[in-house]
C-alpha positions as CSV (number, residue, x, y, z in Angstrom):
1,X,-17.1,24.8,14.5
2,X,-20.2,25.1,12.1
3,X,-18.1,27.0,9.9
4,X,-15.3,24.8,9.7
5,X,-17.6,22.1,8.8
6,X,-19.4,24.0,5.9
7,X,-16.0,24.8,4.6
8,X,-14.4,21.4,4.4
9,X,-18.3,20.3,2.5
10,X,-17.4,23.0,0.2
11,X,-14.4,21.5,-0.3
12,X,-15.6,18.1,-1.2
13,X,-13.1,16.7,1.8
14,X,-14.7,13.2,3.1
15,X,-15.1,12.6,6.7
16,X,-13.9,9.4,8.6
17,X,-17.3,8.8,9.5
18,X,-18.9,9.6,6.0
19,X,-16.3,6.7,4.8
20,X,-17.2,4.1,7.3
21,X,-20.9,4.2,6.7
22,X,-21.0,4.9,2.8
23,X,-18.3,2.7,1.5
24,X,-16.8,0.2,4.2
25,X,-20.0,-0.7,6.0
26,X,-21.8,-1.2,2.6
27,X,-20.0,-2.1,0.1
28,X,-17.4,-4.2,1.9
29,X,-19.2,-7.4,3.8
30,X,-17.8,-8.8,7.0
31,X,-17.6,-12.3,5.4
32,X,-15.1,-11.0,3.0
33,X,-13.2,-8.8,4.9
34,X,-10.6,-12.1,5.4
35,X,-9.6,-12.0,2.2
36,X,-7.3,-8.8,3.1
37,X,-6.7,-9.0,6.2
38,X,-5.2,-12.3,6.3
39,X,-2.0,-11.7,3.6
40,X,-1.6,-15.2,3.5
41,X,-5.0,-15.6,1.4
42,X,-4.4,-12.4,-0.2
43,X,-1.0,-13.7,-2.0
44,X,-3.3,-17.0,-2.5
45,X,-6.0,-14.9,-4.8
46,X,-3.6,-12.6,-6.5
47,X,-1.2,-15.5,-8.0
48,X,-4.9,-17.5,-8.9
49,X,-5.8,-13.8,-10.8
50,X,-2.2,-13.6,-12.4
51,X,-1.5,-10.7,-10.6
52,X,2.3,-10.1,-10.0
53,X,3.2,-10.5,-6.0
54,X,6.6,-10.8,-4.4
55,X,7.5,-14.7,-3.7
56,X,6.2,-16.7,-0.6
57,X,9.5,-18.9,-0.1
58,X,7.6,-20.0,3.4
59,X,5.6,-19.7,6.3
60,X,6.2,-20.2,10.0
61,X,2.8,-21.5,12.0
62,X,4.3,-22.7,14.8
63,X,7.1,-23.4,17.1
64,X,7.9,-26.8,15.5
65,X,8.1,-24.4,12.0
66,X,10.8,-22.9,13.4
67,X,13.1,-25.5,12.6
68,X,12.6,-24.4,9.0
69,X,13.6,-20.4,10.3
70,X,17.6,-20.9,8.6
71,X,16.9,-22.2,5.8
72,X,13.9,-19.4,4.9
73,X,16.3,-16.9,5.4
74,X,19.0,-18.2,3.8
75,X,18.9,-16.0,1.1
76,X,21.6,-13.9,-0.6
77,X,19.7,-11.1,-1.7
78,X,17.9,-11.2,1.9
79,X,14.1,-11.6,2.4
80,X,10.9,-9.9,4.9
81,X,9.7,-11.4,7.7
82,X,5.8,-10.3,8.2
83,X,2.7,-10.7,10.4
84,X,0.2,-12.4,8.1
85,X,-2.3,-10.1,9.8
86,X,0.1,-7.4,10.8
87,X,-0.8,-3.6,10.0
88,X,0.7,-0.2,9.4
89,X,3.8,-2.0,8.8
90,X,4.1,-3.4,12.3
91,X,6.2,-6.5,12.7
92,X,7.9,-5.9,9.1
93,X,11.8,-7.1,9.5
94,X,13.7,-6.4,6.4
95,X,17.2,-8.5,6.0
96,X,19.4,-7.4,3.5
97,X,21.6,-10.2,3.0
98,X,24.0,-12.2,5.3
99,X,26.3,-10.2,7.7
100,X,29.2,-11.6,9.6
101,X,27.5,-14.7,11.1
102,X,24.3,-12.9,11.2
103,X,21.9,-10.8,8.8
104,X,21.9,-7.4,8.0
105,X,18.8,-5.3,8.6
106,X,17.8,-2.5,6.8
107,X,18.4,0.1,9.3
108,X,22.3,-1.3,9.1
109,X,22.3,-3.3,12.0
110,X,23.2,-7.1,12.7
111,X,20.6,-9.5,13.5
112,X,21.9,-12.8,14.8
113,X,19.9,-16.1,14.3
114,X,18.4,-15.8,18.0
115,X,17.7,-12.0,17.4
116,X,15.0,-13.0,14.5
117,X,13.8,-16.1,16.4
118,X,13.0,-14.1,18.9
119,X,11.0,-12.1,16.5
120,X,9.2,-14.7,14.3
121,X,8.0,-15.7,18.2
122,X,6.3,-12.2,18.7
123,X,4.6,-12.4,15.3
124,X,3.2,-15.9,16.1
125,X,2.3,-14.5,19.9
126,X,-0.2,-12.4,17.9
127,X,2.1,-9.3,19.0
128,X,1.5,-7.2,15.9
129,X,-1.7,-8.7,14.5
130,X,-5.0,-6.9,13.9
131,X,-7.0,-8.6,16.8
132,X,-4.1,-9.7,18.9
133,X,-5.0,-13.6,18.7
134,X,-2.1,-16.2,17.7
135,X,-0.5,-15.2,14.2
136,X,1.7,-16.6,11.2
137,X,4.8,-15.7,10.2
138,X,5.2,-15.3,5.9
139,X,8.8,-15.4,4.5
140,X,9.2,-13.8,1.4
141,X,10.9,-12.0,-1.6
142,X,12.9,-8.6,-0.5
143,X,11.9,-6.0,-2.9
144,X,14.9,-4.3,-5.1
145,X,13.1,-0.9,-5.4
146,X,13.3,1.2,-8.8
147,X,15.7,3.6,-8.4
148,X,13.0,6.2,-10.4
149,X,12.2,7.1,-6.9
150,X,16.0,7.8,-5.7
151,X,15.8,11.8,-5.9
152,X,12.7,11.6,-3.1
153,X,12.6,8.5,-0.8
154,X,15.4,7.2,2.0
155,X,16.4,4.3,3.2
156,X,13.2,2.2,2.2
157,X,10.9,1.2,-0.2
158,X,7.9,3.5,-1.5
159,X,4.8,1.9,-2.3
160,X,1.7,3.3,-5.0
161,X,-1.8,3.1,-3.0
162,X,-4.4,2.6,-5.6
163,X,-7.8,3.4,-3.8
164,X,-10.8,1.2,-5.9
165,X,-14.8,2.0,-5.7
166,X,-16.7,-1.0,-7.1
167,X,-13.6,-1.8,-9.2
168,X,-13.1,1.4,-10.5
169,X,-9.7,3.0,-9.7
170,X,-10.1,6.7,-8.8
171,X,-7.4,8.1,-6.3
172,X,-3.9,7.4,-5.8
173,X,-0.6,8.3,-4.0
174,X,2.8,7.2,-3.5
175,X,4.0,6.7,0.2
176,X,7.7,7.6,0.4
177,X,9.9,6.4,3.4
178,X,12.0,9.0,5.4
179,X,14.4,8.8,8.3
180,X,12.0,9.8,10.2
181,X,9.3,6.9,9.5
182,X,12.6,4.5,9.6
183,X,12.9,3.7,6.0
184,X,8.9,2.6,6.2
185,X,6.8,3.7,3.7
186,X,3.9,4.1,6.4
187,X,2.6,8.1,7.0
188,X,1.1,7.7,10.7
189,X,5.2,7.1,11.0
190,X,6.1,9.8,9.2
191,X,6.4,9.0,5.4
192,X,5.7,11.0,3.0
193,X,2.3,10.9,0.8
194,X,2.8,12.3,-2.7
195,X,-0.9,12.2,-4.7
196,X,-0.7,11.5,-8.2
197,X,-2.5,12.4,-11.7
198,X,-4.8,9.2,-12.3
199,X,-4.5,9.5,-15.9
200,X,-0.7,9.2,-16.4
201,X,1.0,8.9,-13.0
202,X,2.5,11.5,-12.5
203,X,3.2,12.9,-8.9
204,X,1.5,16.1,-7.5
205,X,1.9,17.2,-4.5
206,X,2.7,16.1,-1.2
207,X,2.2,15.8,2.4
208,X,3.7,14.7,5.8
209,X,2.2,14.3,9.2
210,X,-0.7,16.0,7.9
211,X,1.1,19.0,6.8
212,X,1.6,20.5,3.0
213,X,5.1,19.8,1.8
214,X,6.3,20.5,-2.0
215,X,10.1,18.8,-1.1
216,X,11.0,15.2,0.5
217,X,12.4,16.2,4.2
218,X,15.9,14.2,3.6
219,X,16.6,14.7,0.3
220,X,15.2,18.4,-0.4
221,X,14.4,17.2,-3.9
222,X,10.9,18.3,-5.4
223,X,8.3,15.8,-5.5
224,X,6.7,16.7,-8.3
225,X,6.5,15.9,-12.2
226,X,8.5,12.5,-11.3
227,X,6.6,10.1,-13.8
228,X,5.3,6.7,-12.1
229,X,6.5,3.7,-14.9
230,X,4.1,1.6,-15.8
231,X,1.5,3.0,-14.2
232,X,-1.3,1.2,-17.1
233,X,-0.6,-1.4,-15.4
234,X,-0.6,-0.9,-11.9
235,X,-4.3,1.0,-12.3
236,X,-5.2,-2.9,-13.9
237,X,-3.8,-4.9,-10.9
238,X,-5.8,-2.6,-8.6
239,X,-8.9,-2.6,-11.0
240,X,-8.4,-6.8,-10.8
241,X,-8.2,-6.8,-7.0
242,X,-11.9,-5.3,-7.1
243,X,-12.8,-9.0,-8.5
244,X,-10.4,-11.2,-6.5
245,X,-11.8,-10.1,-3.5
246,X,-15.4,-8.6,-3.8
247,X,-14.7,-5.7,-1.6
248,X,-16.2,-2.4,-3.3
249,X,-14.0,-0.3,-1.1
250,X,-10.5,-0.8,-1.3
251,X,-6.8,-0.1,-1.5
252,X,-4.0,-1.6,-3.4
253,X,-0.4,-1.4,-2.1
254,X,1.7,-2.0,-5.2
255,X,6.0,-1.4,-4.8
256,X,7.9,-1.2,-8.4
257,X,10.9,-3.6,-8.6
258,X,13.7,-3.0,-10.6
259,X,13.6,-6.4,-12.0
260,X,10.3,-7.7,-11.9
261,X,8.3,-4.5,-12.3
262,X,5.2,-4.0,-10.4
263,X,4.2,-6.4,-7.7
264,X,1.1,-6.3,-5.6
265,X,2.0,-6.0,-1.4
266,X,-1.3,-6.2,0.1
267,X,-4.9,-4.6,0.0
268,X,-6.8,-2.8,2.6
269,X,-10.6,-2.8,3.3
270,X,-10.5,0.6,5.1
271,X,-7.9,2.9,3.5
272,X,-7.6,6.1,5.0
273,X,-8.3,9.7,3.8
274,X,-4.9,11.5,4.2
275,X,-5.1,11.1,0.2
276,X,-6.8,13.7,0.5
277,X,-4.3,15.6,1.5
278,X,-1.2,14.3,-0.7
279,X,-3.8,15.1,-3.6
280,X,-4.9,18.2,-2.5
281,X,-8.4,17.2,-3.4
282,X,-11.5,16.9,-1.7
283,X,-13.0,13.6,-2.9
284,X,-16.7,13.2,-2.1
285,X,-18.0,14.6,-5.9
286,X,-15.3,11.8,-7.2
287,X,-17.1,9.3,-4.6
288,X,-20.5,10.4,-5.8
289,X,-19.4,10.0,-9.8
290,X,-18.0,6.6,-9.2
291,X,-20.4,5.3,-6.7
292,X,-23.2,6.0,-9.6
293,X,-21.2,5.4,-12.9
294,X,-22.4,2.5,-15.2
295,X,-19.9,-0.3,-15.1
296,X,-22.1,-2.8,-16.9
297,X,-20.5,-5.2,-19.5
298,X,-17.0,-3.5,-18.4
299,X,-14.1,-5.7,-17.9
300,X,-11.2,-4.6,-15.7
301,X,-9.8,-2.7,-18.4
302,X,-13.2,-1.1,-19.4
303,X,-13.2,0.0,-15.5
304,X,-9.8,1.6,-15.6
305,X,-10.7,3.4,-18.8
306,X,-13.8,5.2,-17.0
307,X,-11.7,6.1,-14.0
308,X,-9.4,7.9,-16.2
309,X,-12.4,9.4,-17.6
310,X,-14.1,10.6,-13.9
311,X,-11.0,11.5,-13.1
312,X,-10.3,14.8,-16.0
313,X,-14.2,15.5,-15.3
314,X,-13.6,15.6,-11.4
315,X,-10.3,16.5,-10.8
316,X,-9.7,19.0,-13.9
317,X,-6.7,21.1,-11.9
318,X,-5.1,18.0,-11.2
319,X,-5.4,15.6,-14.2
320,X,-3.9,15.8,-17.5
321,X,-5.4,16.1,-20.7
């Protein structure tokens, strides 16, 4: 056991623990910890900050809202239903577009009127929200994911997650669906995590269910060398979230539309470690670099800049030059 443990600090691999006291418990205060956990005042901050998000066409509160239910969903190109303070992608309906008096999901299957009642009802019961007490229902734009990631997702959505340390972007990975986590990009469900070069975007190596995997499990494609477009400007939306929000722990969730480009999905005050893993990179001396760096007079840009920088000193097998 000892042994174990001096070989993962050689490593550099942080602990669960070593997370929760050093960076959630101190640099993220309770008071604030709202601002992401309710998605509702997430979207509320981002559009304030000018950072791209997929439309809120509405919410549902309350039973009485549910008079409004057809009409939010009336939407050709489909739409999400979400828990406001849902998480790990519980409660996530996605509807395709109408199907035969009904809607189509993603999975394939019709959903009549009743079916998604039924389900807007859960999600204000509380059923999928953090602490289980009486939730809202959000409405919004379906994302129409970049077919860059066609060769190595299935039947989903993939999603960037942008880890930030007082504002500074330093680790990253994109979170592939398979059939296994039902067209979810989630990894506790079985999606893929596939780190990525901070400097340019460009995906590494990957990992699912904790294990090492150099292919994606459906489509056998590699996962490497794919290049993640406009990835400048994903590394500024999660350098911007850092001041939205006050949290100096932090993940962005960013998807890549085909049409609108990259739009902000949520943020998380406690981001897990499997990053680790998809990176193949123990991350404590990159914790320690960017928990001390001098981010005086630096702008959100300035910020992004020094993580690139970190990032070649601290991860020299991994980043480009």
């Amino acid at each position: 056991m000892i042994g174990t443990w001096i070989a993962l600090r050689k490593a550099g691999l942080l602990g669960i623990n070593e997370r929760n006291l050093r960076l959630v418990n101190d640099l993220n205060p309770r008071r604030l910890m709202r601002l992401v956990n309710d998605k509702t005042e997430t979207k509320r901050l981002a559009i304030e900050a000018n950072i791209p998000t997929p439309e809120l066409y509405g919410l549902i509160r309350n039973p009485l809202d549910m008079r409004n239910l057809d009409k939010l969903l009336d939407k050709p190109d489909g739409c999400v239903i979400k828990p406001a303070n849902g998480s790990q992608g519980n409660g996530i309906q996605v509807i395709l577009g109408p199907m035969r008096g009904g809607w189509r999901r993603s999975n394939g299957q019709r959903a009549l009127f009743e079916d998604l009642k039924f389900h807007v009802n859960n999600v204000l019961s509380g059923m999928y929200s953090l602490s289980g007490q009486p939730d809202v229902a959000m409405i919004e734009y379906r994302v129409k994911f970049d077919e860059v990631f066609d060769p190595i997702s299935f039947g989903g959505v993939p999603d960037i997650r942008i880890i930030v340390l007082r504002g500074i972007p330093f680790v990253a990975m994109v979170r592939l669906p398979t059939a296994e986590s039902d067209g979810k990009a989630n990894l506790h469900k079985g999606g893929v995590g596939v780190g990525l070069d901070l400097v340019n975007g460009r995906t590494l190596h990957g990992m699912q269910n904790g294990k090492t995997t150099e292919i994606h499990p459906d489509t056998a494609n590699p996962l490497s060398n794919l290049s993640v477009p406009h990835w400048d400007a994903m590394l500024l939306m999660a350098a911007k979230a850092y001041e939205v929000t006050g949290l100096g722990y932090l993940g962005a969730d960013i998807v890549l539309d085909k049409e609108k480009g990259p739009l902000l999905l949520e943020l998380n005050a406690r981001p897990g470690l499997a990053i680790q893993i998809a990176n193949r990179l123990g991350i404590r001396p990159l914790v320690n670099a960017t928990l001390t760096a001098n981010t005086d007079g630096l702008d959100a840009e300035g910020r992004v800049a020094l993580a690139k920088k970190l990032f070649r000193e601290y991860a020299p097998g991994l980043a480009t030059a």
